[in-house]
C-alpha positions in Angstrom: 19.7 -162.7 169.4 17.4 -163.4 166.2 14.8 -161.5 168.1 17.1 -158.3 167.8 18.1 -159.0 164.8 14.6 -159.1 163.5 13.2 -155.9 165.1 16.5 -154.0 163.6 15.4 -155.1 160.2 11.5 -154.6 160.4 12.7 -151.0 161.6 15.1 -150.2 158.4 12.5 -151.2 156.2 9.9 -148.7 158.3 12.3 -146.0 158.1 12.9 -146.8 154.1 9.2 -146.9 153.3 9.1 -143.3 155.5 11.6 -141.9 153.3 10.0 -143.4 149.9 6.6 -141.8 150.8 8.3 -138.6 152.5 7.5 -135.5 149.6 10.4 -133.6 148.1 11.4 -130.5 149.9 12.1 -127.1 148.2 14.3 -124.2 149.8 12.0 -121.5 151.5 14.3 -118.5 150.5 13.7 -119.8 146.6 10.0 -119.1 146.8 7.7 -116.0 147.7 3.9 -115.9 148.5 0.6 -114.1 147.8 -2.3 -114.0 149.8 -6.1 -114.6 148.5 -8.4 -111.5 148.7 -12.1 -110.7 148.4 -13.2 -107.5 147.3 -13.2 -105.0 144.5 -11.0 -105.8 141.4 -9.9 -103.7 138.4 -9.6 -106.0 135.4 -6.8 -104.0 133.1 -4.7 -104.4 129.8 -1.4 -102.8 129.6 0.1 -102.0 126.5 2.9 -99.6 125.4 2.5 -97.1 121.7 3.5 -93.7 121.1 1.5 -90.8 120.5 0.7 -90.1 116.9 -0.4 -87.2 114.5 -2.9 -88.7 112.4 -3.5 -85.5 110.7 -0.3 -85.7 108.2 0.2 -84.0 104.3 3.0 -85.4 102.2 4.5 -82.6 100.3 6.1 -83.1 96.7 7.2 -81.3 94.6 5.5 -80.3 90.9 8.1 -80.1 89.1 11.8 -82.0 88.0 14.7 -80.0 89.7 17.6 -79.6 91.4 17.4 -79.0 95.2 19.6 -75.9 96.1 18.7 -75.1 99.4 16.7 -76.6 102.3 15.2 -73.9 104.4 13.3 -75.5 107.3 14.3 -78.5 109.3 12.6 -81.5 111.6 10.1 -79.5 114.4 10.0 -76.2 112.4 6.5 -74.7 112.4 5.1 -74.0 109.2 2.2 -72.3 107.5 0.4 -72.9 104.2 2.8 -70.6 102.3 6.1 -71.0 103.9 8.8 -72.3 101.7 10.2 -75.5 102.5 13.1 -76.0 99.7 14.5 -74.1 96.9 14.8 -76.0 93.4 16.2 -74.7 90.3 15.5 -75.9 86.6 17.0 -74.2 83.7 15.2 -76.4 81.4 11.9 -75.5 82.8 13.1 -71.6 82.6 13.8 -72.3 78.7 10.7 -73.9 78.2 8.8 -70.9 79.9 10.8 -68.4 78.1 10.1 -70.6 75.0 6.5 -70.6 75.6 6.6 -66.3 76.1 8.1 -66.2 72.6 5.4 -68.5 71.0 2.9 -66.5 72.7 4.0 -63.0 71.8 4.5 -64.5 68.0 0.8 -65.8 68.5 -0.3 -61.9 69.6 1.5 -60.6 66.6 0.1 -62.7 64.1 -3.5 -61.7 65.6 -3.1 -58.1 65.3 -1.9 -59.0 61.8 -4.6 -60.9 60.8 -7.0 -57.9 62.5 -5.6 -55.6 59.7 -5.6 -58.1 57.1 -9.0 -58.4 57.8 -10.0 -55.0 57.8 -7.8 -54.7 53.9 -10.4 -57.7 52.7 -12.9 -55.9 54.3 -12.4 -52.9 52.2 -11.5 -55.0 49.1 -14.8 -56.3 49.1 -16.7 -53.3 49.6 -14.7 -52.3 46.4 -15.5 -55.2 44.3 -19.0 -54.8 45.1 -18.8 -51.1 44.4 -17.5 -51.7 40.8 -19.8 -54.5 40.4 -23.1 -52.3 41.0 -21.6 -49.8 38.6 -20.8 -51.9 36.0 -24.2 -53.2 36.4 -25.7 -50.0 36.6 -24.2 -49.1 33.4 -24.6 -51.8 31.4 -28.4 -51.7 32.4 -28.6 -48.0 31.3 -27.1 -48.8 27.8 -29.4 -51.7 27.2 -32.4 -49.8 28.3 -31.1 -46.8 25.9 -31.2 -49.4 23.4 -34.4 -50.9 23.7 -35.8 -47.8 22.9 -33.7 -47.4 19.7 -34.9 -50.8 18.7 -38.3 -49.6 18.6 -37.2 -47.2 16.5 -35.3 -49.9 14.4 -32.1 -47.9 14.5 -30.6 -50.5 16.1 -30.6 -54.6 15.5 -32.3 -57.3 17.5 -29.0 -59.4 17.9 -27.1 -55.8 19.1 -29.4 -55.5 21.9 -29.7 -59.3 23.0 -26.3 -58.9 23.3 -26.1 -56.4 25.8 -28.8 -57.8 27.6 -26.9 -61.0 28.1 -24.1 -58.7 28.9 -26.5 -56.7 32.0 -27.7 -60.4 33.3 -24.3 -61.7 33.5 -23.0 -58.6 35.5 -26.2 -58.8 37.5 -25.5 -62.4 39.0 -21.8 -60.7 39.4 -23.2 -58.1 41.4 -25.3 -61.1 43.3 -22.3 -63.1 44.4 -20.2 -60.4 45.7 -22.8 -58.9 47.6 -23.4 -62.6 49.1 -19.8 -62.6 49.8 -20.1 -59.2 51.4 -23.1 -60.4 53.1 -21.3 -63.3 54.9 -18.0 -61.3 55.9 -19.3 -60.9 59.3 -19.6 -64.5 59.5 -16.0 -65.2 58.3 -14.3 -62.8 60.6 -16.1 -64.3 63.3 -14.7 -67.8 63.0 -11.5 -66.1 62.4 -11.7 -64.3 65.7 -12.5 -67.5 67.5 -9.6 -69.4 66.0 -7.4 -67.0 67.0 -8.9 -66.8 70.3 -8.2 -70.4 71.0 -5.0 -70.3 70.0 -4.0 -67.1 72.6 -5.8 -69.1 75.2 -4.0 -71.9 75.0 -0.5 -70.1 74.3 -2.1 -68.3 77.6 -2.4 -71.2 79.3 0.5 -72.8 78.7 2.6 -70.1 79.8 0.6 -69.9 82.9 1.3 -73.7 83.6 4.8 -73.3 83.3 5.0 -70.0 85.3 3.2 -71.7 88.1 5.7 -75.1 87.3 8.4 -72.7 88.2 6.8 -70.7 91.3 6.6 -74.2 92.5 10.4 -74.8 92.0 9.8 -73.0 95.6 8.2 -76.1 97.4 5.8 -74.6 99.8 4.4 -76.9 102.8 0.4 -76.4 101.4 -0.1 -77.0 105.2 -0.3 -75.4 108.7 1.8 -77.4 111.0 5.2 -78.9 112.0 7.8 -79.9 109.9 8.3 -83.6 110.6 10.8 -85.0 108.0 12.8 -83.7 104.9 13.4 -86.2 102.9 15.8 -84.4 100.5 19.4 -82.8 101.0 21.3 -79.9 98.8 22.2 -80.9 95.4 20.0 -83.8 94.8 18.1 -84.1 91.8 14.6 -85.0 91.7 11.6 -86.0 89.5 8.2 -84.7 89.6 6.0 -85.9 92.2 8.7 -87.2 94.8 7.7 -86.7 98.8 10.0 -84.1 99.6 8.4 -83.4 103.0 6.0 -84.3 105.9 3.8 -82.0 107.4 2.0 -82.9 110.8 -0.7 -81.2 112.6 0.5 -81.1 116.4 -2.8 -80.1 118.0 -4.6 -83.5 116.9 -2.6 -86.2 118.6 -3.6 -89.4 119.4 -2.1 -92.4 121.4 -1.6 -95.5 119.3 -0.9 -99.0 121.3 0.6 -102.1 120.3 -1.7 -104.8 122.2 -0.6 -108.3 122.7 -2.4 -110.4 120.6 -3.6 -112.7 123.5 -5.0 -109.7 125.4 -6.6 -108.1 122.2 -9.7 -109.8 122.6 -10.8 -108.1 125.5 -10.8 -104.9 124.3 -13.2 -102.5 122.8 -14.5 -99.2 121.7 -14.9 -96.4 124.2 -13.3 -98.4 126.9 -11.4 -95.5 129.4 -7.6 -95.4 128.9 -5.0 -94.2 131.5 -1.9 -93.0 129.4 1.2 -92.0 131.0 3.4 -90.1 128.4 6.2 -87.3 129.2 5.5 -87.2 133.2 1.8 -87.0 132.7 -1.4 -88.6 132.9 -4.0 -88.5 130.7 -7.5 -90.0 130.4 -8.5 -90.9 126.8 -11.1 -94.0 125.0 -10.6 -96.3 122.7 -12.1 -95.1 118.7 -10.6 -97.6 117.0 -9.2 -101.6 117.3 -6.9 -102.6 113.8 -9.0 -105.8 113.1 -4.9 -108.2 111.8 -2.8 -109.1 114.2 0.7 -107.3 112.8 4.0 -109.3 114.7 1.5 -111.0 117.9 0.4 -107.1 118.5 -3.0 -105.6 117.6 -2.8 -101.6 117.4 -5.1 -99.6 119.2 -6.3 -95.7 119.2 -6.6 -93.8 121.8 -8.2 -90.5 121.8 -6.4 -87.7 124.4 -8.9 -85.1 125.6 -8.7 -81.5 124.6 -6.9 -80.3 127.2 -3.4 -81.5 127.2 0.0 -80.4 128.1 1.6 -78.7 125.6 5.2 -80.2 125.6 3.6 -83.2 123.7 4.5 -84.2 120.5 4.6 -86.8 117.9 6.8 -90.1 118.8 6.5 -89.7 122.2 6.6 -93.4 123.4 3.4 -93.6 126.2 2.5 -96.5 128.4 -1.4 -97.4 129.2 -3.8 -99.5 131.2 -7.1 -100.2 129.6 -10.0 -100.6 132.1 -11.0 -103.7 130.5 -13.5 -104.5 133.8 -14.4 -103.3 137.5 -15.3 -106.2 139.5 -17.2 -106.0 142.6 -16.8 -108.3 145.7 -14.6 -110.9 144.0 -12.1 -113.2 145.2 -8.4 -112.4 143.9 -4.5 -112.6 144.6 -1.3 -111.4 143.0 -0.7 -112.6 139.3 2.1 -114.9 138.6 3.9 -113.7 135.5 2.7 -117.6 134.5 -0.8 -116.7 135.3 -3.0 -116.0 132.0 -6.5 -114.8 132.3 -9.6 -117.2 131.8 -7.0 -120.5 132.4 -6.9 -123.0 134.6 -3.6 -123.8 136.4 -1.5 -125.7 139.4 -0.5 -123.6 142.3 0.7 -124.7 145.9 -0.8 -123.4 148.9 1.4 -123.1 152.2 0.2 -124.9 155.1 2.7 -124.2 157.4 5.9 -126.6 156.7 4.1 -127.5 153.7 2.5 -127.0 150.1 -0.5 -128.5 148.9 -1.4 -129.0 145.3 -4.2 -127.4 144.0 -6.0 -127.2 140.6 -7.6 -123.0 140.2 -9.4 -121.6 137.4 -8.4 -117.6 137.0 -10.9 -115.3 135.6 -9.8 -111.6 134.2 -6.7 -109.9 135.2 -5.1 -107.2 135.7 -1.4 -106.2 135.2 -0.5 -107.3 139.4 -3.9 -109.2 140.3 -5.7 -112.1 138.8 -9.3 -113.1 139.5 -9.8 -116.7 141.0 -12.7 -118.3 139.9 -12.7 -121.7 142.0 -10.1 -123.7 144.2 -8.6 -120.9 147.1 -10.2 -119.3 149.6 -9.8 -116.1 151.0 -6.7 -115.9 153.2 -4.5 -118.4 151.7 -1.0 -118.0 150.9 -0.5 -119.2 147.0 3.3 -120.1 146.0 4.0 -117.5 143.0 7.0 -119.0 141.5 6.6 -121.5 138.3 5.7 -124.7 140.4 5.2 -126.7 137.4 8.2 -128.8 137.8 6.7 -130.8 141.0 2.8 -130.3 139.9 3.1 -134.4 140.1 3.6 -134.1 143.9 0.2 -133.4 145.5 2.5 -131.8 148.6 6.2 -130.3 149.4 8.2 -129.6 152.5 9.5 -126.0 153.0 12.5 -126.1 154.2 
């Protein structure tokens, strides 16, 4: 009887220890598998962007106004002189009608000054005229009576009288010949003063006619009209962006790149963009060197020939060629899976999984290069295993 007794016990504690040591099982419908590869592997980065017109002018206006009319909306196509928006400014139009009067005043007062010029002109030659004669005639006298005071019909002090007389009307004659002389001189300065004051009565006039040919906001630029920024009736300062202009042929895709996949990248790497039901092959020109909210943006150039329903904003998804790998062993990524990481996975050996520590190498966005620890053939547990990666094995049930 204690025989019996005995065995039943050594048994339950057999069958206990068994149980202890037996691993845990997991459900074969909650986990899928992928199968270890050799051969050729494309190493990509996928990103999403849009496409972008890097070629954009701002257009603003010159000039404070009202906005009365808005002529061309969003997708428009422009040229360099179509008008964009009407403005209106009665203070500008008083100004330039202001500035018409000052310079028709300023024209007046030059032909005025012509004639005025001409009068001294003549003046002068007058003075000097009457001057010479005077001279002349005093001289004559004196000399008349010279020759009387050799004859002493006359007296010394008559004659030095009129010969202070003939000196003092010489130096006269002198000074209003210099005068005369130096007229041309005088009107010449004149000229140029006046000049420079039509100029710049000229010029300002000109300013503000062009100020208010620009109360017509023009796009300056061949393109498509991309944004209006204003609406009717608002008023605006000098200088505002009214406008965007974009150049529709130059278009360019521009990612946003992980930041933990940016690092792979770089320039001229191939790019396959799909945007709007097409494929296009482009390069890499240019990686943003910050990291703007965990994304990295990237430029892509499109080739040449393209389709022609593209446009700005078009949202585009790509795969960067990042590497083609020849003859190397692979298997489908886990969306745990990063590239150049080391990891847990479980391989299935039939009722079971195995622990086993892998190193991944570079990735693409479905495959993941195994560096060490599978073998081609195997069947890896995809799933996120890292709940029993302290088990070194699991039943499938």
């Amino acid at each position: 009887m204690w025989g019996s007794l005995l065995t039943g016990l050594l048994a339950l504690v057999i069958v206990a220890v068994w149980l202890l040591n037996r691993p845990p099982a997991i459900n074969e419908a909650d986990i899928w598998t992928g199968r270890v590869s050799q051969g050729e592997l494309l190493a990509e980065v996928t990103a999403t962007g849009q496409l972008v017109a890097p070629e954009i002018r701002a257009v603003t206006n010159r000039s404070d106004g009202v906005v009365e009319q808005v002529l061309l909306l969003p997708g428009a196509e422009a040229d360099t002189d179509t008008v964009l928006i009407e403005m209106s400014s009665p203070e500008l139009l008083d100004d330039l009608a202001r500035s018409r009067w000052a310079l028709e005043a300023s024209r007046a007062d030059a032909a005025r000054e012509r004639v005025e010029t001409a009068n001294e002109f003549l003046q002068l030659e007058a003075t000097v005229a009457n001057a010479e004669s005077e001279y002349l005639g005093e001289r004559m006298e004196l000399e008349a009576l010279e020759e009387l005071e050799a004859e002493q019909v006359v007296s010394q002090l008559e004659v030095h009288r009129t010969r202070l007389r003939v000196e003092a009307l010489h130096r006269r004659l002198q000074a209003e010949q210099s005068r005369l002389n130096r007229f041309d001189e005088l009107q010449t300065a004149r000229e140029e003063a006046t000049a420079a004051q039509l100029s710049e009565r000229r010029a300002e006039v000109a300013q503000l006619e062009e100020r208010v040919h620009s109360l017509s906001v023009a796009a300056g630029f061949a393109g498509v009209v991309q944004e209006i920024n204003v609406e009717e009736g608002q008023r605006l300062t000098a200088g505002e962006a009214v406008a965007r202009i974009v150049n529709p042929e130059m278009l360019i895709a521009r990612l946003r790149v992980p930041e933990r996949r940016a690092g792979e990248l770089m320039l001229e790497m191939p790019v396959r963009i799909a945007v709007g039901g097409h494929t296009l092959e482009g390069r890499i020109h240019r990686i943003d060197p910050t990291v703007r909210e965990r994304r990295v943006e990237v430029d892509v150039t499109l080739p040449n020939e393209r389709p022609g329903n593209l446009r700005p904003d078009l949202t585009v998804n790509a795969r960067v060629e990042v590497a083609r790998l020849e003859d190397t062993l692979y298997m489908p990524r886990p969306p745990w899976a990063d590239p150049d990481s080391s990891a847990v996975v479980f391989v299935v050996s039939g009722s079971e999984a195995h622990r086993r520590e892998v190193r991944f190498g570079q990735a693409s966005n479905t495959e993941i290069e195994v560096l060490e620890g599978l073998v081609p053939g195997e069947q890896v547990v995809l799933p996120d295993m890292s709940r029993w990666q302290d088990h070194a094995r699991l039943r499938i049930n």
